[in-house]
BAFI-3210 file (N, C-alpha, C; in Angstrom, 3 decimals, decimal comma, padded with zeros to 6 digits):
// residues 84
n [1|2|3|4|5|6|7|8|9|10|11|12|13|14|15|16|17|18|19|20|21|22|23|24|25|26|27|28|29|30|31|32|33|34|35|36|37|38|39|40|41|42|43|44|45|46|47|48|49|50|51|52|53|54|55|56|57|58|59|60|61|62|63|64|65|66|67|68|69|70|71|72|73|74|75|76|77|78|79|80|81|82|83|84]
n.u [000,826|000,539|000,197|000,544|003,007|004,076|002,354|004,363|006,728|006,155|005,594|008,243|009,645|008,269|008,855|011,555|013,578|015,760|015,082|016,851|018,111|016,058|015,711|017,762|017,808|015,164|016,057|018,257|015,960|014,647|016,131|016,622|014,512|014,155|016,328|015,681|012,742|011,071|011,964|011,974|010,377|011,570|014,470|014,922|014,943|017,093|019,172|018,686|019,858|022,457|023,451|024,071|021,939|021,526|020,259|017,568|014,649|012,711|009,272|006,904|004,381|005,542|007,268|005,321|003,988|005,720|006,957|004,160|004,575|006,674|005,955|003,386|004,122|007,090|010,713|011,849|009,990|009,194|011,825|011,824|009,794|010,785|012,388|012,450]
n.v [-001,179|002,115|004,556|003,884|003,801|006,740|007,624|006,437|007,940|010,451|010,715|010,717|012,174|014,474|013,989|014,816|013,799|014,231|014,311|012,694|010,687|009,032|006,410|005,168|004,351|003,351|000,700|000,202|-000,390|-002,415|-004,602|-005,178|-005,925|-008,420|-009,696|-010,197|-011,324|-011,601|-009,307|-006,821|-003,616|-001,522|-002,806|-002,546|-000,168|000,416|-000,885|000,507|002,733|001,907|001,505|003,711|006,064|007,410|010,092|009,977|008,920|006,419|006,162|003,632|004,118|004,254|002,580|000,303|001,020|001,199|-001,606|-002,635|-001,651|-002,729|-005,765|-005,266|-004,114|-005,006|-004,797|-003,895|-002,282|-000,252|001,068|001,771|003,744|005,729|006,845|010,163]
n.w [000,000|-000,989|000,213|003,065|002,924|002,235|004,187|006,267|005,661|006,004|008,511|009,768|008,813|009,785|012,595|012,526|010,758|008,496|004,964|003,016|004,565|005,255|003,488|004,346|007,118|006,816|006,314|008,290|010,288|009,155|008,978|011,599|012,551|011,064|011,845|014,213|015,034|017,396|018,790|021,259|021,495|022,993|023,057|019,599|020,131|021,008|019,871|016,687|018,041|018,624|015,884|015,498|015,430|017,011|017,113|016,867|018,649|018,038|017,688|019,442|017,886|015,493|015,124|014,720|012,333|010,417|010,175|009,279|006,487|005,873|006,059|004,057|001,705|001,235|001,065|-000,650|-002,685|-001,058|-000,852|-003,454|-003,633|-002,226|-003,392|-004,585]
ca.u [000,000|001,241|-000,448|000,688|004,456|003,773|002,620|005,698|007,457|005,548|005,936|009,938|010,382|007,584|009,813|012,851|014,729|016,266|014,540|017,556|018,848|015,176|015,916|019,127|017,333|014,276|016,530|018,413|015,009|013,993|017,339|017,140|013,464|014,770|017,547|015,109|011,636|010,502|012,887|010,436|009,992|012,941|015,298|014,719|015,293|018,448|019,773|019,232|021,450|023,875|024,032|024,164|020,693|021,469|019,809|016,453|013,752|011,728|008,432|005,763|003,780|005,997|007,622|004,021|003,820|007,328|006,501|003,057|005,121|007,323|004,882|002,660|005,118|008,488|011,415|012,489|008,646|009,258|012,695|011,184|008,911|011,122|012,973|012,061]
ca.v [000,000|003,391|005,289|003,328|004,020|007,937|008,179|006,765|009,183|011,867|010,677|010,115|013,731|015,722|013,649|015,573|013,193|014,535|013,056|011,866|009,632|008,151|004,926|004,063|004,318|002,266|-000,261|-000,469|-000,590|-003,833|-005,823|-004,889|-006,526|-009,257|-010,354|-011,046|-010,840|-011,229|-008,031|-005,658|-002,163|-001,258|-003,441|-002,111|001,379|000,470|-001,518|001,269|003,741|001,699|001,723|005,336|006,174|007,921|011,422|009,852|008,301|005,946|005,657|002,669|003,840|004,443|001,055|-000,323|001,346|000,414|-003,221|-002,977|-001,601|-004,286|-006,865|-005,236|-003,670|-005,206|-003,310|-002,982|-001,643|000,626|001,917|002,346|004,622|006,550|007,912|011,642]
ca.w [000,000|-001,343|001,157|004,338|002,712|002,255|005,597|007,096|005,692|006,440|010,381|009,774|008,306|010,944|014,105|012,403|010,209|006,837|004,149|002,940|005,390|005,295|003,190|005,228|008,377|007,026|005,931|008,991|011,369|008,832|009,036|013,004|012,829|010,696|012,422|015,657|015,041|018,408|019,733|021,576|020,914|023,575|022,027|018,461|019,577|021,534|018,325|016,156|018,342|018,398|014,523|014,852|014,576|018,242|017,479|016,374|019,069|017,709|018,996|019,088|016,605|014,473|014,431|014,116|010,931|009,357|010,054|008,931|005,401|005,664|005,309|002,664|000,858|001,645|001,493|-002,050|-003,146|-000,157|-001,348|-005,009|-003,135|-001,232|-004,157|-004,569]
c.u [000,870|001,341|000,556|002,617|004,362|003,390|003,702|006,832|007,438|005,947|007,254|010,301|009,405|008,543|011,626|013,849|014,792|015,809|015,660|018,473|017,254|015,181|017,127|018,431|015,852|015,183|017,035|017,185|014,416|014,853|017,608|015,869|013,457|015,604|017,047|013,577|010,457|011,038|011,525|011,296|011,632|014,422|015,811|015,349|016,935|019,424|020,411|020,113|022,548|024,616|024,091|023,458|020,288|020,613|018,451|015,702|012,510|010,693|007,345|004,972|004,456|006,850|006,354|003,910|004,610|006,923|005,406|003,348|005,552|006,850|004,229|003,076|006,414|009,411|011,296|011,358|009,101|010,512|012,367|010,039|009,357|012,088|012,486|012,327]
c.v [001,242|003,887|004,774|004,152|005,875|008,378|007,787|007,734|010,460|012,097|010,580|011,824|014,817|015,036|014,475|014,820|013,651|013,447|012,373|010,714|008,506|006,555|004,212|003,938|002,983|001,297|-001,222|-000,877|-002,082|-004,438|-005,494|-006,074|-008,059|-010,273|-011,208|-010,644|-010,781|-010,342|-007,192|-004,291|-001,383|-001,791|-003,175|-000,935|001,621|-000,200|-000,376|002,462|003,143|001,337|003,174|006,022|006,896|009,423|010,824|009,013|007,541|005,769|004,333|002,713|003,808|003,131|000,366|-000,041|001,319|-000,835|-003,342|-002,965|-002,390|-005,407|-006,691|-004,690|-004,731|-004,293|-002,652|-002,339|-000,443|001,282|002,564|003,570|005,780|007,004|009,386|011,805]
c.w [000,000|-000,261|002,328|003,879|002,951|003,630|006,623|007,102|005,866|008,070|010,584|009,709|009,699|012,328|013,467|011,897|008,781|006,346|003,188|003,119|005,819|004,735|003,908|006,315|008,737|007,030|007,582|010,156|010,585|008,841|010,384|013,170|012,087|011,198|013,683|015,239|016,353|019,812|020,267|021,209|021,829|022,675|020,714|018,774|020,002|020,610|017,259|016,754|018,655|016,861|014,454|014,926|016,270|018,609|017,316|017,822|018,219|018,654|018,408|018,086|015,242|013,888|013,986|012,638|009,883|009,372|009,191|006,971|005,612|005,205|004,682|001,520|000,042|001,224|-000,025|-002,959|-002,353|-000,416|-002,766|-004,543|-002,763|-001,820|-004,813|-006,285]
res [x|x|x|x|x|x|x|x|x|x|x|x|x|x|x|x|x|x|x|x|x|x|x|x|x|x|x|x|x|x|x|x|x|x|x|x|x|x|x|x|x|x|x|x|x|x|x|x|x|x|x|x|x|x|x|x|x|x|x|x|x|x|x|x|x|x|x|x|x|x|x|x|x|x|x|x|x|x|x|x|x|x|x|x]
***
């Protein structure tokens, strides 16, 4: 779903992330959710700052709604998307 993709990025860029560091960031939050799929929501966010990803807070909904792309998307629909 287009839509569902468009609004993650809408919620990625209004929490204050350059929309250019948006596809590295999805990427790494789906090869974080990948790697363990039953990591909780803590876990995930303490993962991605330790790839770096230290200025950004993820919050609950907002992983809800990357995953929810993930599975109706997957990624590489969702990077074809998220080229400007």
């Amino acid at each position: 779903m287009k839509q569902l993709t468009e609004i993650l990025i809408t919620r990625l860029e209004k929490k204050g992330m350059n929309p250019e560091v948006i596809p590295g960031f999805i990427r790494n939050l789906e090869n974080t959710i990948l790697a363990n799929p039953h990591t909780g929501f803590l876990q995930v966010n303490n993962h991605l700052h330790s790839l770096g990803w230290d200025d950004f807070e993820l919050d609950y909904r907002t992983l809800e709604l990357a995953t929810e792309c993930f599975e109706t998307n997957g990624l590489r629909d969702l990077e074809n998307n998220l080229a400007y």
